[in-house]
C-alpha positions in Angstrom: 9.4 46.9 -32.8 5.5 46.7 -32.1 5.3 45.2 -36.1 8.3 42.5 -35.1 6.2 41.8 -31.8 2.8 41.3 -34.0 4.5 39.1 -36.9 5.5 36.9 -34.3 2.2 36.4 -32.5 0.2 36.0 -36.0 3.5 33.3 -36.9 2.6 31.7 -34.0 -1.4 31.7 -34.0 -0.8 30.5 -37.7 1.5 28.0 -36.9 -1.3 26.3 -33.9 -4.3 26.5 -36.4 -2.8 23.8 -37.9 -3.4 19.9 -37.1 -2.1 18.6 -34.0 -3.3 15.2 -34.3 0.1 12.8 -33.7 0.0 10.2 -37.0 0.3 7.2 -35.4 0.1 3.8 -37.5 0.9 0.1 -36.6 3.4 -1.9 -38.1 1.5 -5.5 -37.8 -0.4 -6.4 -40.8 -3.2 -8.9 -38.9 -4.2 -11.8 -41.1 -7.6 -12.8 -42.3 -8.1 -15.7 -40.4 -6.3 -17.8 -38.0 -4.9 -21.1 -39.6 -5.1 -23.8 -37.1 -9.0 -23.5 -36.0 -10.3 -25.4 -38.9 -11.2 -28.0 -36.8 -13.2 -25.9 -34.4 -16.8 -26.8 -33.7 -17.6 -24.8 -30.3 -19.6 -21.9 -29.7 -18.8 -18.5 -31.0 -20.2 -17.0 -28.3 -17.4 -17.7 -25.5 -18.4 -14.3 -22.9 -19.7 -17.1 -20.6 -17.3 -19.7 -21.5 -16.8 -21.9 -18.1 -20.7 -22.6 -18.8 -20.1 -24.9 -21.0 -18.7 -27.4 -18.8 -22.2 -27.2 -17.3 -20.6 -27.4 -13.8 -22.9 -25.2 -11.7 -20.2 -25.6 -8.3 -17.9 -24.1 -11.3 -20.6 -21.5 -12.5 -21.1 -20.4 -8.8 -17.5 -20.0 -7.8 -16.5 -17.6 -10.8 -19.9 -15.7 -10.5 -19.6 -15.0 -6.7 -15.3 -14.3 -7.5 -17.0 -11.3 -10.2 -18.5 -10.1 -7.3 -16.7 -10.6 -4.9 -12.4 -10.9 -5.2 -10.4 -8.4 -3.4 -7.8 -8.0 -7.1 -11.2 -7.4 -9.0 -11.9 -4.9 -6.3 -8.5 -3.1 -6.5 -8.9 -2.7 -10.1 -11.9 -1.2 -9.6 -10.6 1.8 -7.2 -8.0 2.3 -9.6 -10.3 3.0 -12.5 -12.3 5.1 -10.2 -9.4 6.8 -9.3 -8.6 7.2 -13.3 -11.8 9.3 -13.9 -11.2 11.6 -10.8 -8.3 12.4 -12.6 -9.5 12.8 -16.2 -12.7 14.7 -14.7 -10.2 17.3 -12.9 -8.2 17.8 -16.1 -11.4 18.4 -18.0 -12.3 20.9 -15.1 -9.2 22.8 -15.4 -10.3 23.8 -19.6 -12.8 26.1 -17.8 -12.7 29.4 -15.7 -12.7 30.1 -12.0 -14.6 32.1 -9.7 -14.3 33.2 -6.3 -15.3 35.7 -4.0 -14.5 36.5 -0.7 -15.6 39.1 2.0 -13.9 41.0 4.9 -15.4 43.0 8.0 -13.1 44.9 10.6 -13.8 47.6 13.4 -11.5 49.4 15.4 -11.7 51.7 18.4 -9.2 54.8 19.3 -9.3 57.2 22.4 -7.1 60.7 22.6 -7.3 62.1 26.0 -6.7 65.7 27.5 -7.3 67.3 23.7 -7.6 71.1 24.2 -10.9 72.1 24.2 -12.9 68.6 23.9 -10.9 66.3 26.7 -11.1 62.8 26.3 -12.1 61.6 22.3 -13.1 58.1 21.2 -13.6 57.4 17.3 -15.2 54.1 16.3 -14.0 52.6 12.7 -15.7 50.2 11.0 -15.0 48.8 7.7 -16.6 45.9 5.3 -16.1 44.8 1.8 -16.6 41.7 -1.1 -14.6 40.6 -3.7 -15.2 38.9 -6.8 -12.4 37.3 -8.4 -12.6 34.8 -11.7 -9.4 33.7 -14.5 -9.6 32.1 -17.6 -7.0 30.8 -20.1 -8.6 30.5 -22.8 -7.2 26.9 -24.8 -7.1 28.1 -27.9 -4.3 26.1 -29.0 -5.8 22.3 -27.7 -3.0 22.2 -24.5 -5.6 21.9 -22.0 -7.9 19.5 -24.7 -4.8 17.1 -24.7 -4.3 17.1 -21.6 -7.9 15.7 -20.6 -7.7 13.8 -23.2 -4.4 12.3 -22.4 -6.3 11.7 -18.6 -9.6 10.7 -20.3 -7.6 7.5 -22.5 -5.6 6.6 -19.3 -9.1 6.2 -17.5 -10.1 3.9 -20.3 -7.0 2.2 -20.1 -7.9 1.2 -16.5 -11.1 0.0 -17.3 -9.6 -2.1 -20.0 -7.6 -3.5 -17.2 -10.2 -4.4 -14.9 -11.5 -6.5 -17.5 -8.1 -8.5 -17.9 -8.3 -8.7 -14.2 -11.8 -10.2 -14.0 -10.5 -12.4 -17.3 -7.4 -13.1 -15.4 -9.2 -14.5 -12.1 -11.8 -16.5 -14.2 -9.4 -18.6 -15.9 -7.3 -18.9 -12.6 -9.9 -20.3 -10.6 -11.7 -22.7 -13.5 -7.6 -23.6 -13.7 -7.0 -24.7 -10.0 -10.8 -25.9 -9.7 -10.1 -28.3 -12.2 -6.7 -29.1 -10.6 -8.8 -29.7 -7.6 -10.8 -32.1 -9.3 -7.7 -33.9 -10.8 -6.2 -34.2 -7.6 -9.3 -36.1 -6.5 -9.5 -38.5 -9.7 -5.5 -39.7 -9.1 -6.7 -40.2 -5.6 -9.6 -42.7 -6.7 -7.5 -44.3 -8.7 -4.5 -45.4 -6.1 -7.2 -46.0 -4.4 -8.7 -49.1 -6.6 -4.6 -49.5 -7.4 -4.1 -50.6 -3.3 -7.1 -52.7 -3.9 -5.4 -54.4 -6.4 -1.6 -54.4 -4.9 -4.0 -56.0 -1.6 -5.1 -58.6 -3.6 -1.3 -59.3 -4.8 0.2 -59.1 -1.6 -2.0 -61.7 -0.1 -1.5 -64.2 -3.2 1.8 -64.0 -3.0 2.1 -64.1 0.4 0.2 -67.4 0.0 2.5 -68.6 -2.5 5.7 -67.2 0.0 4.0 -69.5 2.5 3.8 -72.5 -0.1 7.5 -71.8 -1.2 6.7 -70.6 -4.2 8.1 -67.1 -4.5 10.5 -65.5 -2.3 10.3 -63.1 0.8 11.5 -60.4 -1.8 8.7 -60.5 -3.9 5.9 -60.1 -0.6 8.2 -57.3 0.8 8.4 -55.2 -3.0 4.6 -55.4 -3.1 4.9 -54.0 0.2 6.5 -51.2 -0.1 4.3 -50.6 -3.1 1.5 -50.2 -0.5 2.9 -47.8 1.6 4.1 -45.9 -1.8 0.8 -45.3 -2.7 -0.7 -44.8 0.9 1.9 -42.0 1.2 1.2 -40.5 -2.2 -2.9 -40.5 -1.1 -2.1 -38.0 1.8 0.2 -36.0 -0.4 -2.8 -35.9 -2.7 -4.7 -34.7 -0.2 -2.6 -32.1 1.3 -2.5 -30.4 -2.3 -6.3 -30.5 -3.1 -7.0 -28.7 0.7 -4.4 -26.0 -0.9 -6.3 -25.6 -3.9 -9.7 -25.4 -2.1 -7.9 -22.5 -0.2 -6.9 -21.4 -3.4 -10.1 -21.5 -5.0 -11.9 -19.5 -1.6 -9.3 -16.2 -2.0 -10.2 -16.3 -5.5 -13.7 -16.4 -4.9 -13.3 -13.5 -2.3 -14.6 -16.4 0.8 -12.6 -17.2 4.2 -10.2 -20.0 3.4 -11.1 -22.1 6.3 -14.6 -22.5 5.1 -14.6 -23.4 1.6 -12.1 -26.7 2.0 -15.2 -27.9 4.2 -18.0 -27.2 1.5 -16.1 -27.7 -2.2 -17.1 -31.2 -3.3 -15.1 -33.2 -5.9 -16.7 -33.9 -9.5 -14.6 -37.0 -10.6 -16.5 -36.2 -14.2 -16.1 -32.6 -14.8 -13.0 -33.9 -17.0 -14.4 -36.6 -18.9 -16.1 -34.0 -21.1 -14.2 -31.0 -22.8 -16.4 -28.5 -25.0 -15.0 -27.8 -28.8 -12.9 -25.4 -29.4 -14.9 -22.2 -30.6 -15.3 -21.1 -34.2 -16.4 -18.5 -36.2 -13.0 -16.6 -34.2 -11.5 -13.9 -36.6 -7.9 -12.4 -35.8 -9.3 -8.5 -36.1 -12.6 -9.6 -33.9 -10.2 -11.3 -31.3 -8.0 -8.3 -31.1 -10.6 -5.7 -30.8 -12.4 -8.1 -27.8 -9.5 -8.5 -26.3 -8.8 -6.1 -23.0 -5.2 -5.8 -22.9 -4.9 -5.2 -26.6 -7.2 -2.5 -26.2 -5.6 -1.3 -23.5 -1.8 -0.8 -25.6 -4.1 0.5 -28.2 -5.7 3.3 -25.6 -2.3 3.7 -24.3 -1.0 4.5 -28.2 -3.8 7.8 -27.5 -2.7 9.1 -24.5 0.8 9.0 -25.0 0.1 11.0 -28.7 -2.2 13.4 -26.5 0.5 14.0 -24.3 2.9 14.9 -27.3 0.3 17.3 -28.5 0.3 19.1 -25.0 4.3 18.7 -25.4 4.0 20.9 -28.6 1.5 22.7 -27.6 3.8 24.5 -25.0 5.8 26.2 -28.2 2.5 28.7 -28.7 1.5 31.5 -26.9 -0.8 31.0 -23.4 -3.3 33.3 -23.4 -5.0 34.7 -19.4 -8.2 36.6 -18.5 -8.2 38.0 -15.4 -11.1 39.8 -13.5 -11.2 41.1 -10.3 -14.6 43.4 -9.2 -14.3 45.2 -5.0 -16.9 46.7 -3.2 -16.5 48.2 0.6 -17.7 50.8 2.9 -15.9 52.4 5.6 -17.9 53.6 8.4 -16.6 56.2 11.1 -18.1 57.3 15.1 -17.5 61.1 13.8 -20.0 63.1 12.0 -18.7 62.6 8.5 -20.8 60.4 6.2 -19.6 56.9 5.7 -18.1 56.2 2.4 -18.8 53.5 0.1 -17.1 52.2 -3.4 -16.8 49.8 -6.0 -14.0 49.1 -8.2 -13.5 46.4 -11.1 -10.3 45.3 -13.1 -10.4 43.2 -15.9 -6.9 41.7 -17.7 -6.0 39.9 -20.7 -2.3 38.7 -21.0 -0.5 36.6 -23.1 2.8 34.3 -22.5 5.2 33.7 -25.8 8.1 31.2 -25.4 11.4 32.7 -26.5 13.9 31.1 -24.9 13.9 28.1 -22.6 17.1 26.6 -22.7 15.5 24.3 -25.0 13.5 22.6 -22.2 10.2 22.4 -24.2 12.2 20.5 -27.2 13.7 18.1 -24.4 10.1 17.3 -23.5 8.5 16.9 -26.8 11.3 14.3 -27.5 10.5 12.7 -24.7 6.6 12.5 -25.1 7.7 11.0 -28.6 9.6 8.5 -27.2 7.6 7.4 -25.2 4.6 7.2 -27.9 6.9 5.2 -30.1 7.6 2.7 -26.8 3.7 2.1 -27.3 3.5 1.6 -30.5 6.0 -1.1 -30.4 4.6 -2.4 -27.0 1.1 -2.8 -28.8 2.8 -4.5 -32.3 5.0 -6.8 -30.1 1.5 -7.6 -28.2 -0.7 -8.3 -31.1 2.2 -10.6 -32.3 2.2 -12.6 -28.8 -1.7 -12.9 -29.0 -1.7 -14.6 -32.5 1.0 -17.1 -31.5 -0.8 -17.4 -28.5 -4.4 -18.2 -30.3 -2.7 -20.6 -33.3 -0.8 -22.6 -30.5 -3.9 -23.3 -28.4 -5.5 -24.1 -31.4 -3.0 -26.1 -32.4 -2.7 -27.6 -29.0 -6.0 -28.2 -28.7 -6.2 -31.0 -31.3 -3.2 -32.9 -30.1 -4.6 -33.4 -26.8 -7.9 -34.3 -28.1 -6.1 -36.6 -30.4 -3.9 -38.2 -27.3 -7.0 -38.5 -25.0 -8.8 -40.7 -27.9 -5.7 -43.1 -28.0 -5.4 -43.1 -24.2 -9.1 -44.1 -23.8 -8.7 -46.6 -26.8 -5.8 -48.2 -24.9 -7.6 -48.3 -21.5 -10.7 -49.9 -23.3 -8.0 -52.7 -24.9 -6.0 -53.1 -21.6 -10.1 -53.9 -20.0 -10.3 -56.2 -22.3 -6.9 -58.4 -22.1 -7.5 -57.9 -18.0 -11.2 -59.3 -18.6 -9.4 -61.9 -20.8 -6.8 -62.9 -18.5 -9.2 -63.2 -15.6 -11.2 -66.0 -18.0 -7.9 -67.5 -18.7 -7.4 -68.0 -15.1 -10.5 -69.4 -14.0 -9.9 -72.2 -16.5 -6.1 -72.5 -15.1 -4.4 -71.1 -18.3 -3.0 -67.8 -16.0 -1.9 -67.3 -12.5 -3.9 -64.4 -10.7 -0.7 -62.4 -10.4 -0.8 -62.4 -14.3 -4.5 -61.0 -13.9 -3.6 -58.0 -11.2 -0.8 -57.1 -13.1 -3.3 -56.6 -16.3 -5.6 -54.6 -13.9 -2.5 -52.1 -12.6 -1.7 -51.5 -16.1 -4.5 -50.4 -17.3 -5.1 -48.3 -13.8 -1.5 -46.5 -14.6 -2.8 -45.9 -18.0 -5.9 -44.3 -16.7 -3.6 -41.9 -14.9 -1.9 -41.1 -17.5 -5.7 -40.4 -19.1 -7.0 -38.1 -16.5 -3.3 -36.4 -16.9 -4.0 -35.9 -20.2 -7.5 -34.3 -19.5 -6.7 -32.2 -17.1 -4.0 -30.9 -19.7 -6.7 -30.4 -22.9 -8.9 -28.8 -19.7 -6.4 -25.9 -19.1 -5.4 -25.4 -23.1 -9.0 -25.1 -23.5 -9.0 -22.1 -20.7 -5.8 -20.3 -21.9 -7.7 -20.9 -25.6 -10.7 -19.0 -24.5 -8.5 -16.1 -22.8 -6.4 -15.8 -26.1 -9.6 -15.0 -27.1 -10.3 -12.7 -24.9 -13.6 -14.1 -23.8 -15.0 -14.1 -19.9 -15.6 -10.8 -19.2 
């Protein structure tokens, strides 16, 4: 029996000597380089990317939302929460001590004894304890297990920076809105100049009998159109200043007051960056490396699963010492005692509860593995199309300002033609909205390469 009992222990101390690590291997095959940024001219460096614009209201407003937005803040408990937690699981690989102490007296009295009368005896009685247990890990359960904590605390601080990245790009998103807002409002603005102009020609040429009350009342209603579309405009750019204060961590009802509009923070739009490689980008960015840091915690945590099939080993050590004190003539008597015990815990039968849970810790680090492949797929779609994206709007802004600068032109031409009487000045205000409803559709257009140009720079994981 006792050589059964030792051929199973050896099997088993055998068996744990070997590798635990959990083989874990991605299925995405990341490509060289990325196809569509052939045409980039930008910086490489892109940590500091809203820079660029050279926008220092912009420049403020994300520094002081880095220091100061409550979501940035969260994230921040959380990951010091994280390494609490992977510092108590890294505690719990070593031993504990304790002692305690104890003191107690007590008092008796016997009367009418033969011979003596009335007796009092006076106990008292005092001792401290030592106490310590160990289990040793000589099998990596307790390892895997701070481990397991110790990549989940990474993971959080990978998260934080997708936060921070995440609030960056949001607020240099709705700060350009902002701005956009404001350039459509400048330019109904010079477009009721304009429709002015028109109303009162043609209300001259009403009065003359030269056009009918129709006409005057359409370029009426175009007025109010437009006046009722300025206040819209407005409503929405005091919603994005609002916007823009939570982001930057400030009271609502003050920023609206002190935000300024910079009608030509969209007429310029840095290059896209080069010198971006698809392993660089992956490794930079934080929520890629979070999967990936995920991918080692979950195969710690199946390496703690298997661990529980090996024996769990215990030291135990407990060391007394007292001294018990009597009224009575007899000596007090004092004593120390000690105990020290090793034990050991072999799974034999569990109702094949351990299995259940090393199925399920690989289950779940196979869930990883594909959340991380399915991840880095999404991130070089995301990269190419931005790319991609990128040069299409730069190629429709250059065809929208090279209409604008012809429609100038035939305005500027028509305006000649009807000095000299060869147009009518409706002819000439008609020329002139055209090219302001083009210019809309320019600053449209802007605003759009604008926020590519963001999402661009957090596929590539820059801004934090």
């Amino acid at each position: 029996m006792k050589k059964f009992l030792f051929s199973i222990l050896m099997t088993s101390i055998l068996t744990a000597c070997a590798n635990t690590t959990i083989p874990v291997e991605s299925s995405v095959n990341l490509p060289i380089q990325f196809e569509k940024n052939k045409n980039a001219m930008g910086s490489e460096d892109i940590r500091q990317w809203w820079s660029f614009w050279q926008d220092s209201q912009l420049t403020q407003l994300i520094e002081e939302a880095l220091r100061y937005n409550k979501d940035i803040a969260l994230a921040q408990t959380h990951l010091a929460e994280a390494r609490s937690t992977a510092q108590l699981a890294t505690a719990d690989k070593g031993p504990t001590i304790g002692v305690g102490a104890n003191i107690g007296a007590a008092r008796t009295r016997a009367n009418d004894l033969p011979l003596i009368g009335d007796s009092y005896n006076t106990f008292s009685a005092g001792g401290v304890g030592v106490s310590a247990s160990w289990e040793p890990d000589f099998f990596g359960k307790k390892q895997s297990d701070a481990d397991a904590a110790m990549y989940a605390a990474l993971s959080k601080e990978e998260q934080l920076y997708a936060t921070q990245l995440a609030i960056v790009a949001q607020l240099a998103q709705s700060y350009f809105q902002f701005n956009t807002l404001w350039q459509y409002h400048a330019i109904l603005s010079q477009n009721l100049t304009v429709l002015n102009k028109l109303h009162r020609y043609l209300q001259g040429r009403f009065n003359a009998g030269h056009v009918t009350r129709y006409e005057v009342e359409q370029i009426q209603s175009n007025i109010l159109s437009l006046q009722a579309q300025q206040s819209d405009l407005i409503t929405q750019a005091d919603s994005l200043a609002r916007q823009i204060a939570v982001l930057s961590g400030k009271n609502p009802q003050n920023l609206a007051s002190i935000l300024h509009p910079n009608l030509k923070v969209l007429q310029y739009a840095p290059p896209a960056p080069t010198g971006q490689l698809p392993g660089t980008v992956m490794e930079r960015r934080p929520d890629i490396r979070a999967y990936a840091l995920g991918i080692k915690a979950r195969s710690a945590q199946l390496a703690s699963a298997k661990a529980d099939l090996l024996p769990r080993f215990d030291i135990q050590f407990l060391g007394q010492g007292g001294r018990l004190s009597l009224s009575s003539d007899l000596s007090s008597v004092s004593g120390l005692a000690s105990i020290v015990s090793a034990g050991v815990q072999l799974p034999i039968f569990t109702n094949g509860r351990i299995q259940a849970n090393i199925d399920a810790a690989n289950a779940r680090l196979k869930a990883s593995i594909i959340e991380y492949d399915q991840a880095l797929l999404k991130a070089l779609a995301e990269v190419e199309s931005h790319y991609q994206l990128n040069d299409g709007l730069a190629q429709k802004v250059r065809l929208l300002e090279k209409t604008i600068s012809q429609q100038q032109q035939q305005a500027q031409n028509a305006d000649k033609l009807f000095k000299h009487g060869h147009k009518t000045l409706d002819e000439v205000l008609k020329a002139q909205l055209d090219s302001l409803t083009t210019q809309r559709e320019l600053t449209q257009a802007r605003l759009q390469r604008h926020e590519n140009m963001i999402s661009l720079y957090k596929a590539l994981g820059g801004g934090w």
